[in-house]
N, C-alpha and C positions, 0 to 999 in steps of 0.2 A: 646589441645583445643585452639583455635586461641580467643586472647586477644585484637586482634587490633582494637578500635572502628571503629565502622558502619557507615554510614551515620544516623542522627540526625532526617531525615524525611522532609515529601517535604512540600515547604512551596507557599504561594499564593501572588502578588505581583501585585495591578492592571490588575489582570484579568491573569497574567502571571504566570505558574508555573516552580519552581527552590528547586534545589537541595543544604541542604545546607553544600556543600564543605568545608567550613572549620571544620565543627564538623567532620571530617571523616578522618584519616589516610589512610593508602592503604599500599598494599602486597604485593610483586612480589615473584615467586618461576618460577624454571625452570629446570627441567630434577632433578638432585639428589641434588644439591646446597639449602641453607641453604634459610628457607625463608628469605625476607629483609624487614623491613617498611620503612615510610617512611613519614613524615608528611611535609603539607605546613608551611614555612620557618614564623613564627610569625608576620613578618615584610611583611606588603603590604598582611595580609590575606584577606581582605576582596576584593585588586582589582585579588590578583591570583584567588582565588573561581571564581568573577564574568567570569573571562577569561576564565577558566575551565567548568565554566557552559556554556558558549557562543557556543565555539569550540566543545564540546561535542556535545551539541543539534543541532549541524549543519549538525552532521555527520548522522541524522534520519529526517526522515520527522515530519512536525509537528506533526503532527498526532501520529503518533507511541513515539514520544517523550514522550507527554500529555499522553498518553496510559501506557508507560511503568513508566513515574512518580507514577501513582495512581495505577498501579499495586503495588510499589515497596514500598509505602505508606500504603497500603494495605497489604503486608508480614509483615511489621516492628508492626503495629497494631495489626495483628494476633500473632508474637512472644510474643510481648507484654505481652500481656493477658493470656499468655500459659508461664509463668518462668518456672514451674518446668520439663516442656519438654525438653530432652537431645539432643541439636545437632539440624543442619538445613535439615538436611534430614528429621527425624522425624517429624521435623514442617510440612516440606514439603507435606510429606504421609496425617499427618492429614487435612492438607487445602486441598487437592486433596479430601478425603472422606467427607467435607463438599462440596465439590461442587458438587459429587455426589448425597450428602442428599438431595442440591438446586435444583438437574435435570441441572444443567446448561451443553453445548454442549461441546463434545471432544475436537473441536474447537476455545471453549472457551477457554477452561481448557488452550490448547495449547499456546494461547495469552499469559496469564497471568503467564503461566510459561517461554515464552518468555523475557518480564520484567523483571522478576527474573534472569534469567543467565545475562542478561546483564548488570543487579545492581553489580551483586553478581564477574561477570570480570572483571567489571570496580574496582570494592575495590579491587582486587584480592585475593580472596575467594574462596574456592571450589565450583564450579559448583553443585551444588548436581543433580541440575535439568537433569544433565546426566549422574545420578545412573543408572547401572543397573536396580533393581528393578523401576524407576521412568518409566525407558521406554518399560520394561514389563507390564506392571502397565497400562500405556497409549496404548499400542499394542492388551490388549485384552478389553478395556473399549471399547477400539475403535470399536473393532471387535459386543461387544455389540448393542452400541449406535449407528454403523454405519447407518448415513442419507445423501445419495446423493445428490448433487448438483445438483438441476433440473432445472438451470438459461438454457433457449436455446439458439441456439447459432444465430445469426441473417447471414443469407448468402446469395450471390446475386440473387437470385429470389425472396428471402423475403424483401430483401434490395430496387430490384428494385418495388416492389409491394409499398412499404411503400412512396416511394417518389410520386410516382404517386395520393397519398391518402392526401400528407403533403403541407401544408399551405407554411412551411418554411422549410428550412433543414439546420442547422446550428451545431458547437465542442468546449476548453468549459472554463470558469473560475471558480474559487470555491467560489465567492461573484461579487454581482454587486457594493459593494463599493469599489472593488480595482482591478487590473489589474493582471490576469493570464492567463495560459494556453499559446497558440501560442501567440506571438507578431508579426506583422503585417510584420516584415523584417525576420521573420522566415521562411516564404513560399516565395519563388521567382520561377520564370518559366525561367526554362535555355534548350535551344535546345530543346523545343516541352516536357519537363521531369519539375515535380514540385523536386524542391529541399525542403525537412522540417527541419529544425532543433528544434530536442528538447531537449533543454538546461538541462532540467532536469525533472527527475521521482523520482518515490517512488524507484525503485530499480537503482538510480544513484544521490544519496543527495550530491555528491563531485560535481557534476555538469560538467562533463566530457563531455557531451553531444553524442547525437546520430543523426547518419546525415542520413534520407532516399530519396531515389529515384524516384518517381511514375512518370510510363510511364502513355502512355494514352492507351485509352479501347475501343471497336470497339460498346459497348454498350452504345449509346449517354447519353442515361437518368444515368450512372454508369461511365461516363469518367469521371474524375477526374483533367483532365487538363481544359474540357470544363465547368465542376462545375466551376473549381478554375477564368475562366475569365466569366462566369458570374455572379460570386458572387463580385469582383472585379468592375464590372459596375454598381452596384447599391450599394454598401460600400461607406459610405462615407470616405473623402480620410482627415483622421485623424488619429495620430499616436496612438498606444497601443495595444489592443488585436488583434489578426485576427478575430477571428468571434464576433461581436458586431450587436447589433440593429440598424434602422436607425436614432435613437435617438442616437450614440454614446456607449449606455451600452453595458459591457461584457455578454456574451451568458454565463449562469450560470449552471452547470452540473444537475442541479434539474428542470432549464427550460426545457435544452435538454430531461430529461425523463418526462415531461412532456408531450411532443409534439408526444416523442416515444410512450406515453400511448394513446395518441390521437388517432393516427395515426393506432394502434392496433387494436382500438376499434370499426372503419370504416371499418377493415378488419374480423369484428368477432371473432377474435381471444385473447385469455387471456393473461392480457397485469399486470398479476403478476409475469408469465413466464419469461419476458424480462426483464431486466434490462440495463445501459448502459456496462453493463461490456459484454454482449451479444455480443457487436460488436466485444470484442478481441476473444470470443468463437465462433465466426464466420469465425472469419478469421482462425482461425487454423483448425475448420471445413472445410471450403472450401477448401484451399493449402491441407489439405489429400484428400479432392475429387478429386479434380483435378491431384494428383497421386506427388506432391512436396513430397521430401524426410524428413527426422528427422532434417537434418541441415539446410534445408531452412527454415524450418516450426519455429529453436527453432531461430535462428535467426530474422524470421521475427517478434517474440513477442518477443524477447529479453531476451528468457529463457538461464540459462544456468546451467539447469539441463533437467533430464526427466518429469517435473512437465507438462509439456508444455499437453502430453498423457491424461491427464484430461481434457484440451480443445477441445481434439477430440469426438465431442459427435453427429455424421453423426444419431442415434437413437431416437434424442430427437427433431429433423428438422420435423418442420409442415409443412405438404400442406395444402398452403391458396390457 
C-alpha cells in the first residue's frame, strides 16, 4: 500500500486556484525498478511549489486546469469521508456508482475521471482510472446511456445563406475585458493567400503554433481573401485582436453565437441545433463532401487521431 502523502487539496487565492505542492511528496516507478519518492527540498518550499504550480498549469488550458483542480478536490473529499474503503480503485467504482445514482452523463463521468489520472500521474500513483474493470465499467455504461451528439454541422450553402441574413460577420475572444483569440498581425495576405497563425489552442497549450493557408474562393459572398480586405476597410486601424467592434472591443465567442442564433432564426431554422462549434463540424462535413481524404480532413481540424469521423455528420445537414 503506497504511504506517500497526497496532495493536501486545492486551495482558492483571489479568485485563483492552486494546488498545494508542498504538502505532497511524489513517486516515480518504472518498468520493475523499485519505486522512489521524493519530496521538495525544505528550503525555498514555498517558492519551488509556486514554480511547480506555475509551469504545471501552463502545460493545460485554463479551463481544463480549474476543471481538473475541482475534480481533484472532489476525489480527496469523497476519500475523505469514505476511510474505511480499501484502495483507490474501490473509491473509484464507488464515485462512478454515485454518479450513476445522480444520472450525470458518460461524458461527464469521462471528465472527471480525466482529472483524476492526471492528479493521480502527476503524484505518481497508479492510475487506477485505467483498471480494466474502470474501462469495462465505462464501455457498457456507455453502451447504455449512449446520447448522440446532435450539434449540426454548418456548411457552405448554410454558411453562405447565413451571411446573406447577418447584420455583421465576425471570430472570437473569450472576454471583452481583455484581448484574445487572432491578434491583428496574425492574419496577413501574402500572394493573393491569407497567411493565419494560431499561436495557440486547447490542443497546443506549449504554444507551438500552427500556421494555415487560405487561398481564395470563386464564391464572392464565401472568399475569404475578399472577406479578409473588406473587413480591413472599415476595422479601425488599432493594435490587438483581429475581429473587434468599431468601437475598438474584442468580438467575444458568446457575441458571435449570438448573432449565429440571430441569424438562424431569419432562416426558420432551430438555432439550439447550432452552436459555434458547428463551424469545426462543418468543415470536416464539407472536405468528406467534396470527396478530401482522412489525412487532409484530420489535418485540416488538427486531429490526430480517428476522433475527427464524429465530425463527419453529412445526415444531420438541413436544407434551408
Amino acid at each position: 500500500m503506497d504511504k506517500s502523502k497526497t496532495c493536501s487539496g486545492v486551495s482558492e487565492l483571489n479568485g485563483r486556484c492552486f494546488v498545494s505542492f508542498s504538502a505532497c511528496s511524489f513517486q516515480s516507478a518504472s518498468g520493475r525498478h523499485r519505486s522512489r519518492k521524493f519530496q521538495l527540498p525544505e528550503l525555498s518550499v514555498e517558492f519551488n511549489s509556486n514554480k511547480l504550480e506555475e509551469f504545471i498549469s501552463q502545460s493545460l488550458s485554463k479551463k481544463t486546469w480549474r476543471d481538473y483542480l475541482s475534480t481533484w478536490q472532489n476525489w480527496l473529499n469523497h476519500k475523505a469521508k469514505r476511510e474505511g474503503v480499501n484502495g483507490d480503485l474501490d473509491h473509484l467504482i464507488l464515485l462512478m456508482l454515485e454518479h450513476i445514482d445522480a444520472q450525470h452523463s458518460v461524458a461527464y463521468v469521462r471528465k472527471q475521471l480525466s482529472g483524476i489520472s492526471f492528479f493521480l500521474r502527476l503524484f505518481g500513483h497508479v492510475d487506477v482510472t485505467k483498471a480494466a474493470v474502470v474501462k469495462q465499467f465505462l464501455k457498457g455504461w456507455h453502451k447504455v446511456k449512449f446520447v448522440a451528439d446532435k450539434r449540426k454541422p454548418i456548411t457552405l450553402d448554410l454558411l453562405h445563406k447565413l451571411l446573406l441574413v447577418s447584420e455583421v460577420s465576425e471570430a472570437v475572444s473569450a472576454s471583452k475585458l481583455k484581448q484574445g483569440g487572432l491578434h491583428i498581425n496574425d492574419v496577413q495576405l501574402v500572394d493573393n493567400k491569407l497567411r493565419v497563425l494560431i499561436k495557440k489552442s486547447k490542443t497546443d497549450q506549449l504554444g507551438k503554433g500552427t500556421l494555415l493557408w487560405i487561398g481564395s474562393f470563386e464564391h464572392s459572398n464565401l472568399c475569404p481573401v475578399k472577406a479578409y480586405e473588406s473587413f480591413l476597410a472599415i476595422r479601425p486601424n488599432v493594435d490587438g485582436s483581429f475581429f473587434i467592434y468599431s468601437d475598438g472591443l474584442p468580438l467575444t465567442k458568446f457575441q458571435l453565437e449570438h448573432v449565429l442564433k440571430r441569424c438562424l432564426q431569419k432562416l426558420n431554422m432551430e438555432p439550439k441545433a447550432y452552436k459555434s462549434h458547428s463551424f469545426r463540424i462543418g468543415a470536416a462535413t464539407q472536405a468528406s463532401l467534396l470527396g478530401f481524404g482522412e489525412g487532409f480532413i484530420r489535418r485540416l481540424g488538427r486531429w490526430d487521431s480517428k476522433r475527427y469521423r464524429s465530425y463527419i455528420r453529412p445526415n444531420l445537414i438541413d436544407k434551408c
